[in-house]
SEGUPA-656406 format. One line per field, with one value per residue (C-alpha): residue number from 1; y, z, x. Coordinates in nm, 2 decimals. Last residue first. Layout:
SEGUPA-656406
nr	NUM / ...
yy	Y / ...
zz	Z / ...
xx	X / ...
This chain:
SEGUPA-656406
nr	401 / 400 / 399 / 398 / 397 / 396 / 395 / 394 / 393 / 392 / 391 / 390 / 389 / 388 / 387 / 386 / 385 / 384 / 383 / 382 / 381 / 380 / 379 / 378 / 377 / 376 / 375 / 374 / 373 / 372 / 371 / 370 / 369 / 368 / 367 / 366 / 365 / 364 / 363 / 362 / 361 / 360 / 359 / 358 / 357 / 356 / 355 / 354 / 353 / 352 / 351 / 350 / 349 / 348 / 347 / 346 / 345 / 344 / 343 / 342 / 341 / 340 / 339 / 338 / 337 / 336 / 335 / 334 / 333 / 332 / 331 / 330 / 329 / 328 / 327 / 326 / 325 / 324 / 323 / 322 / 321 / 320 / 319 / 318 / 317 / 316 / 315 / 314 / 313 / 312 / 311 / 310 / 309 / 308 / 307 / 306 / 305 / 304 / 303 / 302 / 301 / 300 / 299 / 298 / 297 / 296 / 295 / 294 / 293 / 292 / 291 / 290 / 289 / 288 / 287 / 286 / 285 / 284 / 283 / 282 / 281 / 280 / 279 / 278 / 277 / 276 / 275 / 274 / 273 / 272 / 271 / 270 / 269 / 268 / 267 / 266 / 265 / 264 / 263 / 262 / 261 / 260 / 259 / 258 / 257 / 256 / 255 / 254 / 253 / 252 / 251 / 250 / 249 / 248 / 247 / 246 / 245 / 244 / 243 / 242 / 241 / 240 / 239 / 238 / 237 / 236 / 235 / 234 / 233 / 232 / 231 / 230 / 229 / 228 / 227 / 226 / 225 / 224 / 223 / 222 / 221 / 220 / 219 / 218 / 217 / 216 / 215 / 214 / 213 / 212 / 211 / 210 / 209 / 208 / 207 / 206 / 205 / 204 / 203 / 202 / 201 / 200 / 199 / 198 / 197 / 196 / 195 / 194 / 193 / 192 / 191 / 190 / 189 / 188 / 187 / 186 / 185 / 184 / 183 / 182 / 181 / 180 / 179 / 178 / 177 / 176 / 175 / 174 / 173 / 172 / 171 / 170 / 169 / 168 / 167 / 166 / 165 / 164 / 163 / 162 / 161 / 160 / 159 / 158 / 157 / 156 / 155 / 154 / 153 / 152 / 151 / 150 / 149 / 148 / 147 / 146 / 145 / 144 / 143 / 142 / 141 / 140 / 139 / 138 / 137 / 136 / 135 / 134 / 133 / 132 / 131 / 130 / 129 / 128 / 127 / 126 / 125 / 124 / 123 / 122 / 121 / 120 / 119 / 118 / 117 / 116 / 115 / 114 / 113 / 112 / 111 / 110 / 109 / 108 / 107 / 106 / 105 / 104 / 103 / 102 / 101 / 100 / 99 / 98 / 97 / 96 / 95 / 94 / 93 / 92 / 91 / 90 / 89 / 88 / 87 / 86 / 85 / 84 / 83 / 82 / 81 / 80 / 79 / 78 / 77 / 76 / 75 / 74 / 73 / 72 / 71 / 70 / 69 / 68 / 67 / 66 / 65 / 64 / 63 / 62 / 61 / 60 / 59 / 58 / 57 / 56 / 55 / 54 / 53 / 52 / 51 / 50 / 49 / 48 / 47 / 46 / 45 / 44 / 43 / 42 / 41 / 40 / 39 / 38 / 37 / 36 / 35 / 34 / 33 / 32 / 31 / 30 / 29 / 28 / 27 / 26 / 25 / 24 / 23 / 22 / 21 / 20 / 19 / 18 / 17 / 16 / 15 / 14 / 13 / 12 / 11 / 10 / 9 / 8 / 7 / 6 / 5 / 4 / 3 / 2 / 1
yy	2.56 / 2.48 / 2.62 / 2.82 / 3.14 / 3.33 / 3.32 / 3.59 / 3.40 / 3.55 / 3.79 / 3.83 / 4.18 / 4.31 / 4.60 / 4.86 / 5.22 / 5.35 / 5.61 / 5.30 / 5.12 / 5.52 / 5.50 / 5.14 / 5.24 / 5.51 / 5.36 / 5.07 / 5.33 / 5.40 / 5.06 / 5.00 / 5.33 / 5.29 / 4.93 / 4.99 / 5.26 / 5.01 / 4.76 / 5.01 / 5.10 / 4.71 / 4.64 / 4.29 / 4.18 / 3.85 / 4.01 / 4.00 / 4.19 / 4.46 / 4.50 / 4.53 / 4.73 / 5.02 / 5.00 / 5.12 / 5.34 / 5.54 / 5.65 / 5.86 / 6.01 / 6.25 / 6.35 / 6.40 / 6.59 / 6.84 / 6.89 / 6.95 / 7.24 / 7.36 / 7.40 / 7.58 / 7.85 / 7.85 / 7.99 / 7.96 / 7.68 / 7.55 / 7.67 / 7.51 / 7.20 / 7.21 / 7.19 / 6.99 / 6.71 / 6.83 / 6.77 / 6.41 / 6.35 / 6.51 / 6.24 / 5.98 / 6.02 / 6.05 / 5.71 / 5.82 / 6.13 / 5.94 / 5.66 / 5.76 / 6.14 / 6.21 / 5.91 / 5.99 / 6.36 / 6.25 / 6.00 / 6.21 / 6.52 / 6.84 / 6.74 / 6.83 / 6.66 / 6.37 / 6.10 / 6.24 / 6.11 / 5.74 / 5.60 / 5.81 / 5.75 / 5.37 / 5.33 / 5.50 / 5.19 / 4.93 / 5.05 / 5.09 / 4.74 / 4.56 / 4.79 / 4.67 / 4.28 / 4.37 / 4.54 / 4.27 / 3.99 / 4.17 / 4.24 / 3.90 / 3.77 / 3.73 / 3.61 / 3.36 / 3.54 / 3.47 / 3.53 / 3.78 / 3.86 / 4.03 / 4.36 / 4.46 / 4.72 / 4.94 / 5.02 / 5.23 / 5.27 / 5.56 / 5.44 / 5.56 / 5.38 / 5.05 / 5.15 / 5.25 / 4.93 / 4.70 / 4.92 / 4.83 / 4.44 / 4.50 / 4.60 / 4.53 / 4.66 / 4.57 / 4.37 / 4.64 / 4.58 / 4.42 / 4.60 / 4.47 / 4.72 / 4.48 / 4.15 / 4.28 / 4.32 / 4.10 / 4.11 / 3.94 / 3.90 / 4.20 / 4.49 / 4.64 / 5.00 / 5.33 / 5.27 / 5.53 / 5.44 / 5.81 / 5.75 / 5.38 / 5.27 / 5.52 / 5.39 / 5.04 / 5.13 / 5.33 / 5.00 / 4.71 / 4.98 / 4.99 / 4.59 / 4.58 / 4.81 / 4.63 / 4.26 / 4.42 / 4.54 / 4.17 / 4.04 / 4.25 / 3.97 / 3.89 / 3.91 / 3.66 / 3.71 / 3.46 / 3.58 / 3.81 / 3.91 / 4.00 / 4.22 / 4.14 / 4.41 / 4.47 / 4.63 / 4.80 / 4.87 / 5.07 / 4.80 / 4.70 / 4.31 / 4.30 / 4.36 / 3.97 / 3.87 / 3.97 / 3.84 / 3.53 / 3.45 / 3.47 / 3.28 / 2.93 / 3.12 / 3.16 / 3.18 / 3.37 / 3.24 / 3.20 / 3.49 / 3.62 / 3.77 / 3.69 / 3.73 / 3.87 / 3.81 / 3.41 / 3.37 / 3.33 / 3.20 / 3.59 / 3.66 / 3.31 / 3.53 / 3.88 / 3.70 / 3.49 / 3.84 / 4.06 / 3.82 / 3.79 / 3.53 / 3.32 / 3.04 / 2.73 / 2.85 / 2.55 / 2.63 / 2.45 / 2.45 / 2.39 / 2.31 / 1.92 / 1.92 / 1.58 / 1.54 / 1.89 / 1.83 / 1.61 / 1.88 / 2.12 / 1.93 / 1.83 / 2.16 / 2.30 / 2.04 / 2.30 / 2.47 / 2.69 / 2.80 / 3.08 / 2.88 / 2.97 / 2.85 / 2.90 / 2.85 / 2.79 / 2.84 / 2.86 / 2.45 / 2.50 / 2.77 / 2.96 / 2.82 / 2.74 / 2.47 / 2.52 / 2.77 / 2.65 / 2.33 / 2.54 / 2.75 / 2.44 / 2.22 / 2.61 / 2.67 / 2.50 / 2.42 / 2.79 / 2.81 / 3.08 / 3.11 / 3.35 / 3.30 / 3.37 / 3.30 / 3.24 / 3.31 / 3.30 / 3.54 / 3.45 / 3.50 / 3.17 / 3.32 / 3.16 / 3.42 / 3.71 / 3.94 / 4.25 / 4.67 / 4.71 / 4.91 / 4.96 / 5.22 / 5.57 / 5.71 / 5.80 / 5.74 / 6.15 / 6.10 / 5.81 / 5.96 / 6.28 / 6.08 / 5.88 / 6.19 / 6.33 / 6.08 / 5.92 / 6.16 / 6.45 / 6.41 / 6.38 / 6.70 / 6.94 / 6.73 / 6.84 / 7.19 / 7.27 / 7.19 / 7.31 / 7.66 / 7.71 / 7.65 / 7.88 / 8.13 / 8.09 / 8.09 / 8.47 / 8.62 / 8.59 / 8.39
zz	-9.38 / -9.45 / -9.70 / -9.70 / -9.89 / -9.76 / -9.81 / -9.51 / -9.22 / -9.26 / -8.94 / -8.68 / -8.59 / -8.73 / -8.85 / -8.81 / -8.82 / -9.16 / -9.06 / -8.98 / -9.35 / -9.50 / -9.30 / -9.38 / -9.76 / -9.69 / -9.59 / -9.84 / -10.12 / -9.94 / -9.92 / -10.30 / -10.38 / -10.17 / -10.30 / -10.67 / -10.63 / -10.48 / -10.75 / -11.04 / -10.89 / -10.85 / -11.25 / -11.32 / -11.64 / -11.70 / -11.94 / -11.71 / -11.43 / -11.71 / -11.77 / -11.40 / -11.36 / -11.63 / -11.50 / -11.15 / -11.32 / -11.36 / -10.98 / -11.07 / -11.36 / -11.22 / -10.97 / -11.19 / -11.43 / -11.15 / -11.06 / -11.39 / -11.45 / -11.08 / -11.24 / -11.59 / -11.36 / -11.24 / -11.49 / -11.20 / -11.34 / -11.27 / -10.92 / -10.85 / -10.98 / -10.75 / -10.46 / -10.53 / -10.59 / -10.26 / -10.09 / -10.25 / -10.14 / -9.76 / -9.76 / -9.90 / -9.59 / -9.28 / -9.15 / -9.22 / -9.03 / -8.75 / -8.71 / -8.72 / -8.70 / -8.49 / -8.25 / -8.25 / -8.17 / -7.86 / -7.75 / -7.67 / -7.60 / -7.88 / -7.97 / -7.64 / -7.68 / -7.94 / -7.61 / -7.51 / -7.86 / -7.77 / -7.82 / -8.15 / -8.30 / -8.18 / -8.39 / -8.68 / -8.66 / -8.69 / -9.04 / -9.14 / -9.02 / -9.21 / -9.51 / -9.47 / -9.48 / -9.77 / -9.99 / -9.85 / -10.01 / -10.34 / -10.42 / -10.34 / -10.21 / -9.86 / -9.55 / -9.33 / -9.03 / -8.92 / -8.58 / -8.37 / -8.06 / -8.09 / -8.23 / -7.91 / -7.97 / -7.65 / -7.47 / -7.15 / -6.90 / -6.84 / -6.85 / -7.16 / -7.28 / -7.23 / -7.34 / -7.66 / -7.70 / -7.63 / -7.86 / -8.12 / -8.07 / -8.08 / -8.41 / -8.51 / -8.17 / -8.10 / -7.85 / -7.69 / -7.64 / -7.36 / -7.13 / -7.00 / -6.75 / -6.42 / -6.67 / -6.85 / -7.23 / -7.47 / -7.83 / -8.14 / -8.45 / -8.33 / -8.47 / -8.20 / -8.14 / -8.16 / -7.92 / -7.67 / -7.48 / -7.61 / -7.79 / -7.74 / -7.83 / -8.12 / -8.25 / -8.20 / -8.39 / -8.62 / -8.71 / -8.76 / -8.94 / -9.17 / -9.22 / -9.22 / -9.54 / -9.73 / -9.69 / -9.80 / -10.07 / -10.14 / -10.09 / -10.33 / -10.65 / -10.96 / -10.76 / -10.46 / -10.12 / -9.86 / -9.50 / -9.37 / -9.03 / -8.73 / -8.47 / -8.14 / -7.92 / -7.56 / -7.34 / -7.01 / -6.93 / -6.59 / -6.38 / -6.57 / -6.49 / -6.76 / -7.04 / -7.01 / -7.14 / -7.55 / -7.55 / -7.37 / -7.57 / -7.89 / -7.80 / -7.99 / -8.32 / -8.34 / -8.61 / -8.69 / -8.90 / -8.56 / -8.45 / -8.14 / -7.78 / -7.51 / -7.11 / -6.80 / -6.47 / -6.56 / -6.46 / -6.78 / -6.76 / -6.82 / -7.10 / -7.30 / -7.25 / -7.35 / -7.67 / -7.82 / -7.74 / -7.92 / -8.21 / -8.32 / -8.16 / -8.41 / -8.23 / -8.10 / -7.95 / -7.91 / -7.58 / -7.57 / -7.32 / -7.45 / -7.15 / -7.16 / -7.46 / -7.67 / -7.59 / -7.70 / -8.03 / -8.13 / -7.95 / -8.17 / -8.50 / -8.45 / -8.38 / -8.69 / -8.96 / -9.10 / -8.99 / -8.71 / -8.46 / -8.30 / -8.16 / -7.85 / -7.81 / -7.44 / -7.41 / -7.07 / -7.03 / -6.71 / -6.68 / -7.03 / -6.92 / -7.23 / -7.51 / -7.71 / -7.92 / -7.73 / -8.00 / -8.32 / -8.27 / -8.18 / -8.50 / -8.70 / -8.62 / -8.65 / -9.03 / -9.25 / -9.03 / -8.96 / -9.00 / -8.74 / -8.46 / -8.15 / -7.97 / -7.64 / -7.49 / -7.06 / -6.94 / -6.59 / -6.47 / -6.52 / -6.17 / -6.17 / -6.42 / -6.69 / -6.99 / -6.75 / -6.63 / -6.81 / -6.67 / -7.01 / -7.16 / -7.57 / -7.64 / -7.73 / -7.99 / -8.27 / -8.16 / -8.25 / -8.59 / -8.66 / -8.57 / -8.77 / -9.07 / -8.99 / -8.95 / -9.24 / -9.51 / -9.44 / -9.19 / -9.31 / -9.64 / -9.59 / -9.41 / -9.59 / -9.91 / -9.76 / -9.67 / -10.01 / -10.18 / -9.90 / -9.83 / -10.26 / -10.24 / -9.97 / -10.09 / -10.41 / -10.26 / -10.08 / -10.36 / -10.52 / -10.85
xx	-0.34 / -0.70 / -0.91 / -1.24 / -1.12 / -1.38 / -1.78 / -1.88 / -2.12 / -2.46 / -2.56 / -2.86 / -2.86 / -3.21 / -3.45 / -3.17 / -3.41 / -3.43 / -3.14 / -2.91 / -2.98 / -2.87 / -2.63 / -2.51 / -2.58 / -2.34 / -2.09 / -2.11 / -2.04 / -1.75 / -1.62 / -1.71 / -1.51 / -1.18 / -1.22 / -1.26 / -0.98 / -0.73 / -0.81 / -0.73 / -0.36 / -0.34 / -0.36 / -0.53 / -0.62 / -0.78 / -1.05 / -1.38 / -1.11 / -1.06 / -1.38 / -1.47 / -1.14 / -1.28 / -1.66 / -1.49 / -1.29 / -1.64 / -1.62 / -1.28 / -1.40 / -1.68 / -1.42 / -1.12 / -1.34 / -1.47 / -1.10 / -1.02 / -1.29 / -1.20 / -0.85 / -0.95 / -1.14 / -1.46 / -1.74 / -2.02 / -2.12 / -1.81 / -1.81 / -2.18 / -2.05 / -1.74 / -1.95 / -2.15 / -1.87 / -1.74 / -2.05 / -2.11 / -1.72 / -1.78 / -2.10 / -1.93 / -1.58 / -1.85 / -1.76 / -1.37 / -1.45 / -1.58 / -1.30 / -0.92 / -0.91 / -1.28 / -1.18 / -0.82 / -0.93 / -1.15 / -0.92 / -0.66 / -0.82 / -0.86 / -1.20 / -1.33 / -1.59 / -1.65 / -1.65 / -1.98 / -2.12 / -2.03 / -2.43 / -2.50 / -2.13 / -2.24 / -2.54 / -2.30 / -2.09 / -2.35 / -2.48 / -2.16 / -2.08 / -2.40 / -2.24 / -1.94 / -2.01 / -2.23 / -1.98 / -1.72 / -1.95 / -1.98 / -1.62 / -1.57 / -1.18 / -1.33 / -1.07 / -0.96 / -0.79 / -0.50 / -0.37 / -0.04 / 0.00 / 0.32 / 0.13 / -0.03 / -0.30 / -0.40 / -0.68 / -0.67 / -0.95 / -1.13 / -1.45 / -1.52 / -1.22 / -1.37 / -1.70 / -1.57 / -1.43 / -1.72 / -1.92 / -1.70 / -1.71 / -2.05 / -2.14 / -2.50 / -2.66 / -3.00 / -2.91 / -2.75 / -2.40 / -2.23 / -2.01 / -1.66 / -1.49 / -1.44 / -1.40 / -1.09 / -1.11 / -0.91 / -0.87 / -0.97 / -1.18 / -1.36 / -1.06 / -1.02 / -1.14 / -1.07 / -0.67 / -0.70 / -0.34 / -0.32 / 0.03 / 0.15 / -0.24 / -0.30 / 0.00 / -0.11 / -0.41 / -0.29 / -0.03 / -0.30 / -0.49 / -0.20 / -0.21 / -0.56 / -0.60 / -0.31 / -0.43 / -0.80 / -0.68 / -0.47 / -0.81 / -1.01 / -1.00 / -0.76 / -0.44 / -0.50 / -0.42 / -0.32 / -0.14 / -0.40 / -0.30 / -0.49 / -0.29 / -0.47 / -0.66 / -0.56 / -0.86 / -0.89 / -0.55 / -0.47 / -0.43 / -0.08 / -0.08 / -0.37 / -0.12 / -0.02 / -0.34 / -0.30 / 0.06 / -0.02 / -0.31 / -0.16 / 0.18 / 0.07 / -0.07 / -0.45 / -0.68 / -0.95 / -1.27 / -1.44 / -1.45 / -1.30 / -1.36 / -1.11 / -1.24 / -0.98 / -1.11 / -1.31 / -1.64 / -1.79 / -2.15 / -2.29 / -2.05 / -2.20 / -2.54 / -2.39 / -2.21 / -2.50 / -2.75 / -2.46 / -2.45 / -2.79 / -3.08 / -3.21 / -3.38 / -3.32 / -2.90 / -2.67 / -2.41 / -2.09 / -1.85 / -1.48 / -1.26 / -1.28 / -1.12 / -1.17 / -1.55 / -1.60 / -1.46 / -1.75 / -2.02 / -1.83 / -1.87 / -2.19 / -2.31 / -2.16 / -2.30 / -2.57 / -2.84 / -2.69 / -2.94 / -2.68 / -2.45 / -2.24 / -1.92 / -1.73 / -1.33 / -1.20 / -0.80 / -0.67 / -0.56 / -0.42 / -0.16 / -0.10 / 0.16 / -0.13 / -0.31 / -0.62 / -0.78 / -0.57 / -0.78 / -1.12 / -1.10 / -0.96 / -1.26 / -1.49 / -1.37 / -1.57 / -1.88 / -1.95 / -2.33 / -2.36 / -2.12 / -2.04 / -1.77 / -1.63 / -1.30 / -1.24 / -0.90 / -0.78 / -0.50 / -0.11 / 0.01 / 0.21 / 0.45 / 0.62 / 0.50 / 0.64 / 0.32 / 0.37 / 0.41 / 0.62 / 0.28 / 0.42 / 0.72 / 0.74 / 1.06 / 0.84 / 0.48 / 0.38 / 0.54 / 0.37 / 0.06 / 0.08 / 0.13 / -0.15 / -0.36 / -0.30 / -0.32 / -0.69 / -0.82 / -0.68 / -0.67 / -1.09 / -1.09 / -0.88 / -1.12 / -1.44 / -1.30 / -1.17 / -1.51 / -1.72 / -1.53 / -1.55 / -1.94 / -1.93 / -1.78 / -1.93 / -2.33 / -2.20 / -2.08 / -2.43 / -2.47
């Protein structure tokens, strides 16, 4: 084998994991260390103050009769001005007994406006025609499996006194997890994205973007996606800061969301993101460059080398096969067995998980695994050209608190 095919068979293999280290040990390492000692925007408005700006929340539903009473009861139950609050639904044909439900509850708040859609439509077409009929300076985006506490929308809108913030995403928490499923995974992945973001935030003020279930965006920099856009919460984000605008994660204003225990259902829920995510790499390339700015390395760090994370671990596994063939030593021998091994405990926790046994350090594998397998379905789904954006609500928990 030429000199040549080794070198760069051994500059894939060690590069491919430099960069996938980095982006999921590295870089949040280097984060924390960078936030040490910086605090959050203090330019507020005070929780009493007759400057409070209007409010108006969007949501999108589909065939979300179990959770959308509570949704809209958490919703207005809130320390925020009530008189400044306007909360717009739009349905997206549901089939089942959601309509009733909000045209029920719309008779009991005066400030829910309800809009049924006839046809399948998609979530950024729901959200860019309930955006047009809000009026309001500051607008809320959510989901309707997320649930707020009393001080949520204070603490998201009182940011907007600082004219430099764009966006203010929420901290989502998970507060139910189960051992024999993904959910406590899931609790766990959230929580430390719930803290890169906010670092990212207090650092950059380039927070790479909130998570969709919540946050708030002022009116002035607020740009739909495409309607063929799968992900738009994400595009909204990355507009924000393309225009120059600051976005930041505030951890006091804190909801629940209801989540999926199914390996299966978070497989496809990722992979309809995935798909979504690497539409937007394609539409936010300019803010790649430089990659030593602010926003530009958090994006490469935190977001693009994460997407990217199956195809450095199919290069890597090439890699190493073309060094053990090449009689590598003993270590690229164990290295190659780690790899090929790795993937196969999946089989291990499924039996396990069949027998009523449930070891954590086994869970966390099946889900770094299933999430990047669903990576690159999504990319290979986004290469084939995204056929459609109208969504299926995830099966969650489904119960009431």
């Amino acid at each position: 084998m030429p000199p040549l095919v080794e070198a760069l068979a051994t500059a894939g293999l060690w590069g491919g994991l430099a960069l996938v280290a980095h982006t999921y040990v590295g870089f949040p390492v280097l984060l924390s260390r960078l936030a040490r000692g910086r605090h959050q925007n203090a330019n507020v408005y005070a929780p009493d103050s007759a400057e409070l700006p209007a409010v108006d929340i969007l949501l999108a539903v589909y065939n979300e009769e179990q959770v959308i009473e509570e949704k809209i009861c958490s919703t207005f139950a809130t320390s925020y001005p009530p008189e400044k609050l306007t909360f717009y639904i739009g349905s997206d044909n549901s089939q089942d007994g959601t309509n009733a439900l909000v045209e029920q509850l719309a008779r009991e708040y005066p400030r829910l406006r309800f809009r049924p859609f006839g046809q399948r439509t998609g979530k950024p077409g729901i959200m860019e025609a309930l955006s047009l009929e809000a009026t309001a300076p500051v607008l809320v985006l959510t989901d309707a499996n997320v649930f707020f506490t009393p001080d949520t929308l204070y603490h998201l809108v009182k940011h907007f006194r600082n004219p430099a913030i764009g966006q203010v995403g929420g901290n989502i928490l998970n507060p139910d997890h189960r051992q024999d499923g993904i959910s406590g995974q899931e609790k766990a992945y959230l929580e430390r994205e719930n803290m890169i973001k906010y670092q990212e935030g207090v650092v950059w003020g380039s927070m790479i973007g909130a998570f969709g279930g919540c946050f708030a965006v002022r009116r002035s920099c607020y740009h739909p996606a495409p309607a063929s856009f799968i992900v738009d919460d994400f595009f909204i984000s990355m507009a924000v800061l393309q225009d120059g605008y600051q976005a930041i994660n505030e951890l006091a204003a804190v909801c629940h969301e209801d989540v999926s225990d199914k390996l299966p259902e978070e497989f496809r829920r990722k992979a309809r993101i995935s798909a979504g995510n690497f539409q937007n790499l394609v539409a936010f390339r300019r803010l790649l460059w430089p990659p030593w700015r602010g926003v530009s390395f958090a994006y490469w760090s935190h977001k693009v080398l994460r997407w990217l994370t199956p195809l450095l671990l199919l290069l890597m596994l090439l890699c190493n096969v073309v060094l053990v063939l090449r009689g590598g030593s003993w270590f690229y021998q164990l290295m190659l067995a780690g790899q090929v091994a790795a993937p196969a405990l999946l089989l291990l926790d499924g039996a396990l998980h069949r027998l009523g046994v449930h070891l954590r350090l086994l869970r966390f594998i099946t889900h770094f695994y299933s999430m990047n397998g669903a990576l690159l379905l999504g990319l290979w789904r986004f290469l084939g050209g995204v056929k459609t954006t109208v969504w299926e609500p995830t099966q969650r928990f489904q119960h009431k608190r």
